[in-house]
VEXDREN-2710 file (C-alpha; in Angstrom, 1 decimal):
% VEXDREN-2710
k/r/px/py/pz
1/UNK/0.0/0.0/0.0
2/UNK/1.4/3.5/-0.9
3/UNK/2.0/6.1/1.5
4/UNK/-0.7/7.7/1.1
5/UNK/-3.1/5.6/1.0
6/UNK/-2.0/4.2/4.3
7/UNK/-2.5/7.5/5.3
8/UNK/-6.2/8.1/4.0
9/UNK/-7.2/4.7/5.4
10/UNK/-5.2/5.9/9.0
11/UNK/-7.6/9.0/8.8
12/UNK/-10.4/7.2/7.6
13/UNK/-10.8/4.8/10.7
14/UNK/-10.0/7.9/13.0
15/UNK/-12.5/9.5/11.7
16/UNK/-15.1/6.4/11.7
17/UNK/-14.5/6.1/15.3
18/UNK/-15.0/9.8/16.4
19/UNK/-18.1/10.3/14.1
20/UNK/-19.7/6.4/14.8
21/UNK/-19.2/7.7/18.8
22/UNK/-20.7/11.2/18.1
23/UNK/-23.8/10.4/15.8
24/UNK/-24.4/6.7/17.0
25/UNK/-24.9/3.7/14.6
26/UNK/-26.6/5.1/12.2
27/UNK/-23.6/7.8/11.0
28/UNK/-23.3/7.7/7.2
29/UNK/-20.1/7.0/5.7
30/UNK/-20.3/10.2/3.9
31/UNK/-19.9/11.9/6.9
32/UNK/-16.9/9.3/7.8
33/UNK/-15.4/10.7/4.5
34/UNK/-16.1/14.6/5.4
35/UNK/-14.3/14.1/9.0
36/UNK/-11.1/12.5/7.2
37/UNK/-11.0/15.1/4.1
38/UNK/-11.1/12.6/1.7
39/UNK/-14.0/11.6/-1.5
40/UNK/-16.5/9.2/-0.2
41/UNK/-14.7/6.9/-3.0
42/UNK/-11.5/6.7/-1.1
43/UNK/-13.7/5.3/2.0
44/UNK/-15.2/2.6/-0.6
45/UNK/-12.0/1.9/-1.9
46/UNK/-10.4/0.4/1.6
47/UNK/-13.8/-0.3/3.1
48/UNK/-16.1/-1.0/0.6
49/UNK/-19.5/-1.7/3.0
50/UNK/-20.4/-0.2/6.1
51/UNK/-19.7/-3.3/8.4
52/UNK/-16.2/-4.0/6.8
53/UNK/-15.2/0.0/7.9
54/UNK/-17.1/-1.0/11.5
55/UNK/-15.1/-4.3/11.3
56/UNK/-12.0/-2.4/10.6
57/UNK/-12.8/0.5/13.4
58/UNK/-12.9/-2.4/16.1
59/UNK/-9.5/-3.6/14.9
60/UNK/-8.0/-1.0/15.2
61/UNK/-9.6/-0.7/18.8
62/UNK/-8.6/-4.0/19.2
63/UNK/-4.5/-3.0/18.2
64/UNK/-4.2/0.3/20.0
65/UNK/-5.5/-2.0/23.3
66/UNK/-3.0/-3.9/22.5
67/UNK/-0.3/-1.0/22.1
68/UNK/-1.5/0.3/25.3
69/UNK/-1.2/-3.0/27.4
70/UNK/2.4/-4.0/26.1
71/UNK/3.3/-0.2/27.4
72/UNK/1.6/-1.5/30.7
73/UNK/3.5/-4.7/30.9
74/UNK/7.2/-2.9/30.0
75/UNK/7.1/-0.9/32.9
76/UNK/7.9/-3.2/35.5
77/UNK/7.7/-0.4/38.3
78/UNK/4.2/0.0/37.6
79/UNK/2.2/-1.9/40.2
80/UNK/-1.4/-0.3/39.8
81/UNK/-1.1/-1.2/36.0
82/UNK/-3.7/-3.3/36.1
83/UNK/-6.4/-1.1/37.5
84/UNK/-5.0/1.1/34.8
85/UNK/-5.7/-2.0/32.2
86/UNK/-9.2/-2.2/33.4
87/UNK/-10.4/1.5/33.3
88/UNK/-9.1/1.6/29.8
89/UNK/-11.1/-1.0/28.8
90/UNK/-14.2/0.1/30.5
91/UNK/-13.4/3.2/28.5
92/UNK/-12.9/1.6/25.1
93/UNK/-16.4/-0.2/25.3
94/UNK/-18.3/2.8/26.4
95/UNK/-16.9/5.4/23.8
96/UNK/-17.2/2.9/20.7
97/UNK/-20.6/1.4/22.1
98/UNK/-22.0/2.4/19.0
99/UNK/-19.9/0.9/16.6
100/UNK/-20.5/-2.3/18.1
101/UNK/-23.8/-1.6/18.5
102/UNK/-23.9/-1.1/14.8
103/UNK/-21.7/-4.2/14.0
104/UNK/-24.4/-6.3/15.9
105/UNK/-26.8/-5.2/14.0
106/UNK/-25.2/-7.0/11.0
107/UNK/-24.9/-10.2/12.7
108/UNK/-21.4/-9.9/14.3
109/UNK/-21.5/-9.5/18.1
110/UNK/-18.6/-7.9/20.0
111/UNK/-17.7/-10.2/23.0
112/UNK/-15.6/-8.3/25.3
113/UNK/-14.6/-11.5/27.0
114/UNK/-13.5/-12.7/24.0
115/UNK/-11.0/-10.1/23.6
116/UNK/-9.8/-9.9/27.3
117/UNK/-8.8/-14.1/27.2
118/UNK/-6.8/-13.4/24.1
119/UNK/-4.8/-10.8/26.4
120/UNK/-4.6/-13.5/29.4
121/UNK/-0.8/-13.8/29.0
122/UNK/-0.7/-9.7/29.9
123/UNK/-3.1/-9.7/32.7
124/UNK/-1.4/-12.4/34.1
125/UNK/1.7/-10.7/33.9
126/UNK/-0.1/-7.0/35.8
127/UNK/-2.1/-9.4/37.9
128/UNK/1.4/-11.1/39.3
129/UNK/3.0/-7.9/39.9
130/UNK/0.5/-6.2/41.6
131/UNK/-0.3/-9.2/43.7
132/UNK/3.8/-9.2/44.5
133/UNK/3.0/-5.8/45.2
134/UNK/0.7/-6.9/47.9
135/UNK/-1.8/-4.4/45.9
136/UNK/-4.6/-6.8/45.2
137/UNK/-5.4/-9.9/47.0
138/UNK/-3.0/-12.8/46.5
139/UNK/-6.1/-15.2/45.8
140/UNK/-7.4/-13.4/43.0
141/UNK/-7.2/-15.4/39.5
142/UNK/-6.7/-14.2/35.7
143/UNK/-9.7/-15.5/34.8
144/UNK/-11.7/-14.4/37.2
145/UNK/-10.3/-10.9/36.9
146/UNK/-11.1/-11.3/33.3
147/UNK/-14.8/-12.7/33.2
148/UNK/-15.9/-10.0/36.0
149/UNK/-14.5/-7.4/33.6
150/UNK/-15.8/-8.5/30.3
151/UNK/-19.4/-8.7/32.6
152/UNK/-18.9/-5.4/33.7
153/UNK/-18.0/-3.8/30.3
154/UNK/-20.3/-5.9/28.2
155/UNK/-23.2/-4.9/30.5
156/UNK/-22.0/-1.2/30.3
157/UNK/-22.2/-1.2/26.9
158/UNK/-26.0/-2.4/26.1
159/UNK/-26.8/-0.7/28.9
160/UNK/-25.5/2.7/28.2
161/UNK/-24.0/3.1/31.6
162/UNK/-23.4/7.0/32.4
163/UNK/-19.8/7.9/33.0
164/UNK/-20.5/8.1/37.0
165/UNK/-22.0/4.8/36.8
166/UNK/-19.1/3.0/34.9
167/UNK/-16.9/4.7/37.3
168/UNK/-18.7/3.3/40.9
169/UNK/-18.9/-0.3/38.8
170/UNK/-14.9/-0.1/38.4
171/UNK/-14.6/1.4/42.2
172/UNK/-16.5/-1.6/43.3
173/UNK/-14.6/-4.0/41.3
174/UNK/-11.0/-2.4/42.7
175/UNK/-12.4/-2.3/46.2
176/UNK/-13.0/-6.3/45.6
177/UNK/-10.0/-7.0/44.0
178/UNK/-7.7/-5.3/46.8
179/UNK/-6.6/-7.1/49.9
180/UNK/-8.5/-7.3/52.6
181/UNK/-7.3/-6.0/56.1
182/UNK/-6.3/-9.0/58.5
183/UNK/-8.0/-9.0/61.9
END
C-alpha cells in the first residue's frame, strides 16, 4: 500500500471512530469521509460496505488495546497497571458502544470476554506484579479478573452506563479485588 493511501485509510478509521461515537450507529459514511477530508470513494475503496469499515474500526480498537497494554506490561515499576488495564477497557467499550452496536446489528456480536482471554498472558503478567506488590489480593485469578471485567464492560455497553456509573462499577470491582485487612 502507498503512502498515502496508508494515510487516507489511518484518517479514515480515526475518523469512523469519532463520528460512529458522536452520531451513534446510524452515521453515514459520507460523513466518515467529510471528518477525514477525503471523496466518499477513497472510503469505498479500503472499506467498501459499512460493516467492513465498522469491522476495521474495532481492529484498530482492538491494536491500539493492544499498544496500550504491552506499554503497561514494560514498565515493571508499575504496580497499579492493572487497574489502569481495566479502566481503559471500561473506557474503550463505552466510547465505541455504538460501533459495536452497529456491527451487531449486522450479525457480528462484539464479545468483550473474548478479547480480554486473548490478552490473558498480559493480565497475568499485571495481575502477578500487583499481587507481588501486595496491591490486590494474593487469591485473585486471571480468569476471574477477566470474566468480572468482560461482565462489567459488556453490560456497560448495552446498557448505556453513564460515565459516574461506569466509574462506581470499576470502584466496586477495585475495592474487591484489593486485599482485605487481616484482623
Amino acid at each position: 500500500m502507498r503512502a498515502d493511501a496508508r494515510r487516507n485509510r489511518a484518517r479514515i478509521l480515526e475518523a469512523a471512530e469519532a463520528v460512529f461515537a458522536e452520531q451513534g450507529a446510524s452515521a453515514s459514511t459520507e460523513a466518515v469521509a467529510a471528518r477525514a477530508g477525503v471523496a466518499i470513494g477513497t472510503v469505498f475503496r479500503h472499506f467498501p460496505t459499512k460493516p467492513e469499515l465498522l469491522q476495521a474500526v474495532v481492529m484498530n480498537l482492538w491494536d491500539r488495546l493492544v499498544t496500550e497494554v504491552d506499554a503497561l506490561v514494560n514498565d515493571p515499576g508499575d504496580v497499579t497497571a492493572l487497574f489502569e488495564f481495566c479502566t481503559r477497557v471500561m473506557a474503550i467499550g463505552a466510547q465505541n458502544r455504538a460501533v459495536f452496536e452497529r456491527l451487531a446489528e449486522t450479525g457480528t456480536r462484539v464479545h468483550v470476554g473474548d478479547a480480554l482471554a486473548r490478552l490473558s498472558p498480559a493480565v497475568d503478567l499485571l495481575l502477578e506484579r500487583a499481587q507481588k506488590a501486595a496491591a490486590v489480593r494474593d487469591d485473585l485469578q486471571s480468569a476471574e479478573l477477566i470474566a468480572l471485567l468482560a461482565a462489567l464492560c459488556q453490560e456497560a455497553m448495552t446498557g448505556e452506563w453513564s460515565e459516574q456509573f461506569r466509574h462506581r462499577a470499576l470502584t466496586i470491582l477495585f475495592d474487591g479485588m484489593r486485599p482485605t485487612p487481616k484482623p
